[in-house]
N, C-alpha and C positions, 0 to 999 in steps of 0.2 A: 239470342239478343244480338242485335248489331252494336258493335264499337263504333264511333269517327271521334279519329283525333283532331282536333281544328289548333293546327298548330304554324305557323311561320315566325323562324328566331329575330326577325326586323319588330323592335318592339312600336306600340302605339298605331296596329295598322287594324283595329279593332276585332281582337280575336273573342277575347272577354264579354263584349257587346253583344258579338255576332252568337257564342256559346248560350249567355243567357236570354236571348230573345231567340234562337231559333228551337231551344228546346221547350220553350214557352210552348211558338207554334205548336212542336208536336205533340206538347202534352194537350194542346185544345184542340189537337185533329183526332184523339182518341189513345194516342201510341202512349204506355205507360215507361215514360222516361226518365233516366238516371244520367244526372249533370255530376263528373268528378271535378274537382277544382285541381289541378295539380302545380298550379303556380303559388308558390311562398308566399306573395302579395296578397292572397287570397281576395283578389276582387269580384271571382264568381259568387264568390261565399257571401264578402258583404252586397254585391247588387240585386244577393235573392233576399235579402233581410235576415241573414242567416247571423246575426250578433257573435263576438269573441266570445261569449260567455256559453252560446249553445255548442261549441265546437271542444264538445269533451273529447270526442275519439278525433281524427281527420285521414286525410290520405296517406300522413306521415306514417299515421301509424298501421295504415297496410302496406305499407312499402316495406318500410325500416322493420316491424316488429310482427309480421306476419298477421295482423290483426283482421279477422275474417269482415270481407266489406259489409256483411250486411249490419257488423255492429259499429261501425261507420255512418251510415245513411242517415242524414233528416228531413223530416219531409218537409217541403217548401209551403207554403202559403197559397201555392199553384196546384191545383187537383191535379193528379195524375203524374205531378213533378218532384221527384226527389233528389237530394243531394250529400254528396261525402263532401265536406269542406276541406279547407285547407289551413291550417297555423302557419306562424312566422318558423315553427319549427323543422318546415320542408327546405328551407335554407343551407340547412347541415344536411340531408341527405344522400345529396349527390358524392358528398368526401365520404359519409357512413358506408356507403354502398361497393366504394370502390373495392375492397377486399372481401364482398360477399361473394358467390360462387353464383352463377346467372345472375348478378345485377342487373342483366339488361329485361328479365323476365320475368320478376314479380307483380307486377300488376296484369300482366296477361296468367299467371297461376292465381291471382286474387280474383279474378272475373270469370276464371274457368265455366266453374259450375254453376255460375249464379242464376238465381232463376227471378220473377217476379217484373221483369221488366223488357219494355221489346225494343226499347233502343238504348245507347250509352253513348254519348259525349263529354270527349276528354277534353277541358281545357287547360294547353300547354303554356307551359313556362316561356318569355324571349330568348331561347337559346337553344340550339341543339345538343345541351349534355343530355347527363343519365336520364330525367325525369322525363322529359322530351322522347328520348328514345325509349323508356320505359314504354309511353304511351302508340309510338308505331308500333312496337312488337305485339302491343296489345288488341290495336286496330285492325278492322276489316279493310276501312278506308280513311283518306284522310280530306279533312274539307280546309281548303286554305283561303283565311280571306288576304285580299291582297289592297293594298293601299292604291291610289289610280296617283302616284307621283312614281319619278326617275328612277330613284336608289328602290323603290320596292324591285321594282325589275331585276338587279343584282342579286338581291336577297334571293327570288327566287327561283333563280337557279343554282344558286346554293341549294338551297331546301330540294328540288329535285335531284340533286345531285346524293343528298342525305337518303335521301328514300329509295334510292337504286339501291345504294349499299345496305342499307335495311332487306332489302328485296334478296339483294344477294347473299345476306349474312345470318339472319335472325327470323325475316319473314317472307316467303316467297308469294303470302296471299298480298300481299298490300298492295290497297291500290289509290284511285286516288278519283275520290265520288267528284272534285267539283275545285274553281277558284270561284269567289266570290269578289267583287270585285266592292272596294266600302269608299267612304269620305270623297262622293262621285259628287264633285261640283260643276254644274252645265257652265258659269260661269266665266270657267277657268278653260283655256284652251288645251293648256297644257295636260287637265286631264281626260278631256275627249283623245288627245295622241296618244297616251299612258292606255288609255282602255282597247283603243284600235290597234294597237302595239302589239297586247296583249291577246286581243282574240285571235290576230292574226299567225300567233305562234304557238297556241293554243290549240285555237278551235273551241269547237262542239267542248270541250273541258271546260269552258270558262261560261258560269250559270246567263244566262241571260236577265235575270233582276241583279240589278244595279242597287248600292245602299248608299243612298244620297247622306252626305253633312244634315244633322238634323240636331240641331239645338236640343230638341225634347228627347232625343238619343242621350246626351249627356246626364241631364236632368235626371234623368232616369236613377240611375244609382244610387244619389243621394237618399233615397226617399226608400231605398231597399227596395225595390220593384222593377222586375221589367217594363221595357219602355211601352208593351202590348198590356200592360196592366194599367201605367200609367197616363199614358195618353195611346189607347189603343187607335184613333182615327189620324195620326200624327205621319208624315210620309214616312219618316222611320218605320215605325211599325209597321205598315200595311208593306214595304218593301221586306221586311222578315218574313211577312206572313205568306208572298209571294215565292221568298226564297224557299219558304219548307216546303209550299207546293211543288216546286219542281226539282227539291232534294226528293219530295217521297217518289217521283218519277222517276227517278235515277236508281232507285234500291232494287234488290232483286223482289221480283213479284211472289214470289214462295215465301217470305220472312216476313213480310209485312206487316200488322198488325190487322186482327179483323174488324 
């Protein structure tokens, strides 16, 4: 199974969004996919329709309580797409965690062996504590969507900064499949210079689909459904569905799914 963490600590630059629409995509390319939610807010959870009342186990409780992930999993409403949700109870984890012994690598021993699924996406918390780091150590790669304003720029080289020392400390495989770049308004000049900024320091790392502001983006949540479920012909959408095509060109060609 491949792990991506899709994580950056600048909150509201659509990680949550980008989580639950592009693993949408892969569950509708064939690839049998497992969405973790590991943010407290658990808003992967509720944008899969995934109700407080269905969230008997969650992430917490493979984190915190060793609780084997597949008694975690529910299956989404989505063929081929399933998900460990999140409670308000991941909140306390980061303090519970502190005086365990490898705190930083229970969720890569919760996913060791797992089997049944050929990809996993993490979506992480706004912050680089524990859970956050939980989920690089976990990861093969990490997919970062990035905002196309100013201060995203700052944030992200924070965030690469974090993943050297991940690199250097806890995981020497990690890498980094991809930035995506969200909330791209032609409109705005300022983010045409935010995107060209961006490639230019980049490069070839920074995906070429764009995820335009798209109202029916929003929408989407409310209603428990991705935005490819919701308004699948909507430019949101069809820009995710673009995006996973050329995530799955970026994976290694031996893991793939057939």
């Amino acid at each position: 199974m491949i792990t991506i963490a899709i994580a950056n600590q600048k909150g509201g630059v659509g990680k949550t969004t980008t989580a639950i629409n592009i693993a949408t995509a892969m569950a509708a390319t064939g690839w049998r996919t497992l969405l973790i939610d590991l943010d407290p807010q658990g808003n992967a959870s509720t944008g899969m329709g995934i109700g407080s009342g269905s969230r008997t186990a969650s992430s917490y409780d493979v984190l915190v309580d060793d609780l084997p992930i597949q008694d975690a999993i529910v299956p989404s409403s989505i063929p081929g797409l399933d998900i460990v949700p999140a409670t308000v109870d991941l909140s306390g984890a980061e303090v519970e965690l502190v005086s365990v012994e490898e705190r930083t690598s229970r969720l890569s021993r919760a996913l060791e062996n797992h089997q049944g699924h050929d990809i996993c996406f993490v979506d992480c918390p706004p912050s680089l504590g524990l859970l956050t780091l939980n989920a690089l150590c976990a990861a093969d790669t990490l997919l970062v969507p990035l905002q196309c304003e100013f201060f995203a720029l700052e944030g992200l080289s924070q965030l690469l900064q974090t993943v050297e020392r991940v690199q250097q400390a806890f995981n020497p495989n990690l890498g980094i499949v991809g930035v995506a770049l969200t909330m791209f308004d032609r409109r705005n000049r300022l983010t045409d210079q935010v995107a060209d900024d961006v490639r230019e320091c980049l490069g070839d790392l920074v995906f070429e689909t764009v995820i335009p502001r798209n109202v029916r983006l929003s929408e989407a949540p409310s209603h428990g459904l991705p935005a490819l479920v919701y308004d699948h012909s909507c430019p949101g959408s069809r820009a995710y569905i673009g995006l996973a095509r050329e995530l799955i060109g970026r994976l290694p060609r031996e893991r793939k799914a057939a």
